[in-house]
C-alpha positions in Angstrom: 25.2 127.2 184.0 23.6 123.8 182.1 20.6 126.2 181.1 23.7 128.0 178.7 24.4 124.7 176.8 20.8 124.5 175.9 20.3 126.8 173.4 21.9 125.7 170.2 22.9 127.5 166.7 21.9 125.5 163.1 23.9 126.6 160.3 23.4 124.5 157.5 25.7 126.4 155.2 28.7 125.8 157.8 27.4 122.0 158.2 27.0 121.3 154.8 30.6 123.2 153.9 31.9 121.3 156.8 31.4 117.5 155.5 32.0 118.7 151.9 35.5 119.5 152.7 36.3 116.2 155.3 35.1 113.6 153.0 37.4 115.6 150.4 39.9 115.0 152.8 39.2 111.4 154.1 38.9 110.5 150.2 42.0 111.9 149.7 43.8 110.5 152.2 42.4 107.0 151.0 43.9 107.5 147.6 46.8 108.6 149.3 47.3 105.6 151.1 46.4 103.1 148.2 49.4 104.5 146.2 51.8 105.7 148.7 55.8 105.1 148.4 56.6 106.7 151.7 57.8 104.3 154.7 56.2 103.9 157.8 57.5 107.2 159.6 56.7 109.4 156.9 53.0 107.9 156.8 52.4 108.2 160.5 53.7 111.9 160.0 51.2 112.0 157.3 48.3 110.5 159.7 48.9 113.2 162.4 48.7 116.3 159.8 45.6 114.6 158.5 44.2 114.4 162.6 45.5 118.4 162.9 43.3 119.2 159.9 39.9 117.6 160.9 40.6 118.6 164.7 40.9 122.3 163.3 38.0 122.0 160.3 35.6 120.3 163.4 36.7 123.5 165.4 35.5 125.8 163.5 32.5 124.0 162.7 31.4 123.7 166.5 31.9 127.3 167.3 29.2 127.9 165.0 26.7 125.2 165.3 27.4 125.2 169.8 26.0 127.1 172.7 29.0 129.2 171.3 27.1 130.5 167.9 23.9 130.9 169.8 25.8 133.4 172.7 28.1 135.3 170.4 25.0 137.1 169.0 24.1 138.1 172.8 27.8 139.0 174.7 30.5 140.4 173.3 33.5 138.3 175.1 32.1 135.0 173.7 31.5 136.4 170.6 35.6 137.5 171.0 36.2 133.8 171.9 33.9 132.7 168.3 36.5 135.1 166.8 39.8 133.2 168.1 38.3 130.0 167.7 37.4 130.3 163.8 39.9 133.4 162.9 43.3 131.7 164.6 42.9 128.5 166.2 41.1 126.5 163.7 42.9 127.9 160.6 46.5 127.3 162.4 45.9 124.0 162.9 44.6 123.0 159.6 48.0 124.8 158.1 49.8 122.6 160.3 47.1 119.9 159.0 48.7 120.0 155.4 45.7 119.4 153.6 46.6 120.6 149.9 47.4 117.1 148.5 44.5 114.9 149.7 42.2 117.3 149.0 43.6 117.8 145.5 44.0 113.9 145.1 40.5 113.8 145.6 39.3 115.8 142.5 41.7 113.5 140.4 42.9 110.3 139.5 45.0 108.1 141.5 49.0 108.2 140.6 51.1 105.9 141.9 53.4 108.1 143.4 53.8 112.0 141.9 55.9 111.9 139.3 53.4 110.8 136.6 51.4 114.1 137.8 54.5 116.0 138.1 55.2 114.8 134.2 51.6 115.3 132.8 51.7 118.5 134.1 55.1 119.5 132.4 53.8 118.3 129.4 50.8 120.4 129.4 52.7 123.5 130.4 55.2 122.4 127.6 52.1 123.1 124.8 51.8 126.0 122.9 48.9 127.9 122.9 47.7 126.4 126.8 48.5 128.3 130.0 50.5 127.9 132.7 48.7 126.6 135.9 49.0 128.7 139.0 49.9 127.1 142.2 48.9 128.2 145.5 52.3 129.4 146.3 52.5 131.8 143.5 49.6 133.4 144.8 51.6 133.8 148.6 54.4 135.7 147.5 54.1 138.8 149.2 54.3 138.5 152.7 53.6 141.8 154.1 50.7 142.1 151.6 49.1 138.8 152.7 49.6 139.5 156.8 48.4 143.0 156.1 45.2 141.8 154.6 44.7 139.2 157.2 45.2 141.7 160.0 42.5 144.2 157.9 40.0 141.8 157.8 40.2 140.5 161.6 39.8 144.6 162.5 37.4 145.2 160.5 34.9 142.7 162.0 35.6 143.9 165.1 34.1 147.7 164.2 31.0 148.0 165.8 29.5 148.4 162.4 29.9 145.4 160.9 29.7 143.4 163.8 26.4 145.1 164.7 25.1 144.1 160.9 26.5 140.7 161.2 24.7 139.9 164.7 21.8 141.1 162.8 22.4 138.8 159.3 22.5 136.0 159.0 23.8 135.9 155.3 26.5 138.8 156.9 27.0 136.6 159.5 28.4 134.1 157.1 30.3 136.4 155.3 32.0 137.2 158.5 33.0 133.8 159.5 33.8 132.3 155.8 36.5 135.7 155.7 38.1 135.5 158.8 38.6 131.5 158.3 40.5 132.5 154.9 42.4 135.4 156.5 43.1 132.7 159.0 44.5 130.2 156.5 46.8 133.1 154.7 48.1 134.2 158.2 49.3 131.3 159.1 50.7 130.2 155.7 53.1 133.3 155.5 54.2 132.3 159.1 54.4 128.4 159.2 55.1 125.3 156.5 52.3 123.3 155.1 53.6 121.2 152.4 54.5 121.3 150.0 54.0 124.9 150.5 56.2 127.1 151.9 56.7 130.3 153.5 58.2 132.9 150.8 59.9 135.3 153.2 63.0 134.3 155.5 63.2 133.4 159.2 63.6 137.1 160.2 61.1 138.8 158.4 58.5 136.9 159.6 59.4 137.4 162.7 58.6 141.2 161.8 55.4 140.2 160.9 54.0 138.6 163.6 55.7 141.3 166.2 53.6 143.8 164.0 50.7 141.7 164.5 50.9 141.5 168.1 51.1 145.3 168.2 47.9 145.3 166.1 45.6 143.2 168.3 47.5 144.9 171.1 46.1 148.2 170.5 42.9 147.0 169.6 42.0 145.0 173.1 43.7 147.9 175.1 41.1 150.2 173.4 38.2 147.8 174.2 40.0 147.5 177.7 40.6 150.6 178.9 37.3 152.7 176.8 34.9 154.2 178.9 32.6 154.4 176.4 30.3 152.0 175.2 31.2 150.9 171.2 28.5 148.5 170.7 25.0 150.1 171.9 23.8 147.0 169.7 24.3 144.3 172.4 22.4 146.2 174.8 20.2 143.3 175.7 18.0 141.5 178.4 20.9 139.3 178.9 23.0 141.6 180.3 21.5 141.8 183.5 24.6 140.8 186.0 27.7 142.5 183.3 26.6 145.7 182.0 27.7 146.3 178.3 30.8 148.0 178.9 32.0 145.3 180.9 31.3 142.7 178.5 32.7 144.9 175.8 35.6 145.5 177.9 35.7 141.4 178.4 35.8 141.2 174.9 38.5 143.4 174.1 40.6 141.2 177.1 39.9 137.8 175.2 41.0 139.4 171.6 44.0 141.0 173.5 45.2 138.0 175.6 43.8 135.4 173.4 46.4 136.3 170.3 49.6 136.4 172.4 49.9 132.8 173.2 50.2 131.0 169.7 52.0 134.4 168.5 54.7 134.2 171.0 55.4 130.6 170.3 55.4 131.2 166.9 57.8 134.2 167.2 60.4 132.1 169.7 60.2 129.4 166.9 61.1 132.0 164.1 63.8 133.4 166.4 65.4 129.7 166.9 65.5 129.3 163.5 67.0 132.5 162.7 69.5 131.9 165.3 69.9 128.2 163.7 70.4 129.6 160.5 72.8 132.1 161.3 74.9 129.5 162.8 75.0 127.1 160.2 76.0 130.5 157.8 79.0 131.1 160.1 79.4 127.1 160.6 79.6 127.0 156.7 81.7 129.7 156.1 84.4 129.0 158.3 85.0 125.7 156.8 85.3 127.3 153.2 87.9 129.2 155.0 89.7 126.2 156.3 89.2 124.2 153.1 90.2 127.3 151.0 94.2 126.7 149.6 95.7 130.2 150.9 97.7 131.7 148.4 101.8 132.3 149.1 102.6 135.7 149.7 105.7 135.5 148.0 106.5 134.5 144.6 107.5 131.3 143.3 109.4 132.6 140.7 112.8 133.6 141.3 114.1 137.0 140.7 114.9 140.6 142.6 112.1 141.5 144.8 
């Protein structure tokens, strides 16, 4: 068992991108703090988003430079668990992390607090002649287009195709991690808040969304699962001595299978208790209009024959 945890993975473009992006952060964060207005629950809010972002950004940085990069070119199922690790895990929890304004705080000035931004960047869309910035959220307005993408991507790595070339490329291999880490991050911002960002579509819908996803991966690992032939003739190696290749592959397809369902169903009972929530507070509402409401008399005031 130790002799596994010997054999490490180097990947300078995933080290180098990985303290990049945390210093970003920390610097952020340290601007942050020098000009905050928020009081002392908001900031310790603030300080456990920032500890969910560089738990999730170190994540996906050890699954690649680990025992765990090193195997994933050699058996299938821990090349499934590479998957989860950078495709779901790691990108849920730096949504949850709320990066956007540290790490946009620390490409710019300091502010006080964010109405001097807020009011520059009025002014500026106020001008003639200059164009409107985009925001991140304009560019998350479709929902089903966004999940639909995600879901394509995640699939498409998994065809033996591509996963053969990227076991076999290192420059493919890259490609393949840097895209399911973004299809990551727009998963789970169509599904969960990240301010100031928020989902665009209601309680319900997403709820769709991540049912159809379910059924996706579903019918993906029950393939891998239940095949009897082999899909990947690539990882026919001298490692599989003791698992054949189908059972790895068949491994695999139980870790991409099993491995989605827990954060999905917890997202899914969260979506369906705020729906529920919702719903409430609609009927809540609109029965006090009802009491509040003056009814109007039947009869008339007036007098006169009726």
């Amino acid at each position: 068992m130790a002799a596994g945890f010997t054999d490490w993975s180097v990947s300078w473009p995933a080290l180098g991108s990985y303290a990049i992006v945390a210093a970003a952060h920390l610097r952020g964060l340290a601007r942050l703090a020098a000009g905050r207005t928020e009081a002392g629950s908001g900031w310790n809010e603030r300080r456990r988003e920032a500890l969910l972002f560089q738990v999730g950004l170190l994540l996906a940085l050890l699954v690649l430079v680990s025992p765990v990069g090193y195997w994933a070119d050699r058996y299938l199922w821990i090349r499934a668990l590479q998957f989860m690790a950078i495709g779901v895990a790691a990108p849920g929890l730096m949504i949850l992390g709320a990066p956007w304004q540290p790490l946009r705080l620390a490409l710019g000035p300091v502010a006080r607090d964010g109405r001097a931004d807020n009011a520059r960047q009025q002014a500026r869309a106020d001008v003639p002649g200059v164009r409107r910035q985009v925001n991140a959220a304009e560019l998350l307005r479709h929902p089903v287009a966004a999940i639909t993408l995600a879901n394509v991507v995640w699939l498409a790595w998994q065809l033996p195709a591509l996963a053969d070339a990227a076991r076999a490329s290192a420059a493919v291999a890259l490609g393949f991690h840097a895209t399911c880490l973004a299809a990551g991050l727009v998963f789970w911002l169509q599904l969960v808040g990240s301010r100031p960002l928020s989902p665009a579509a209601p309680p319900l819908r997403r709820l769709a969304l991540v049912v159809a996803s379910v059924g996706v991966t579903t019918i993906w690992g029950m393939v891998l699962v239940f095949g009897s032939g082999v899909l990947y003739p690539g990882y026919a190696n001298q490692w599989h001595r003791v698992m054949t290749v189908l059972d790895d592959q068949q491994l695999s397809g139980a870790v991409l299978w099993m491995g989605m369902l827990p954060p999905l169903i917890i997202v899914a009972v969260a979506l369906l208790m705020r729906w529920l929530s919702d719903e409430e507070s609609a009927d809540l509402s609109a029965g006090l209009d009802r009491l509040l409401t003056p009814r109007k008399n039947a009869w008339s005031a007036r007098p006169g024959s009726r």
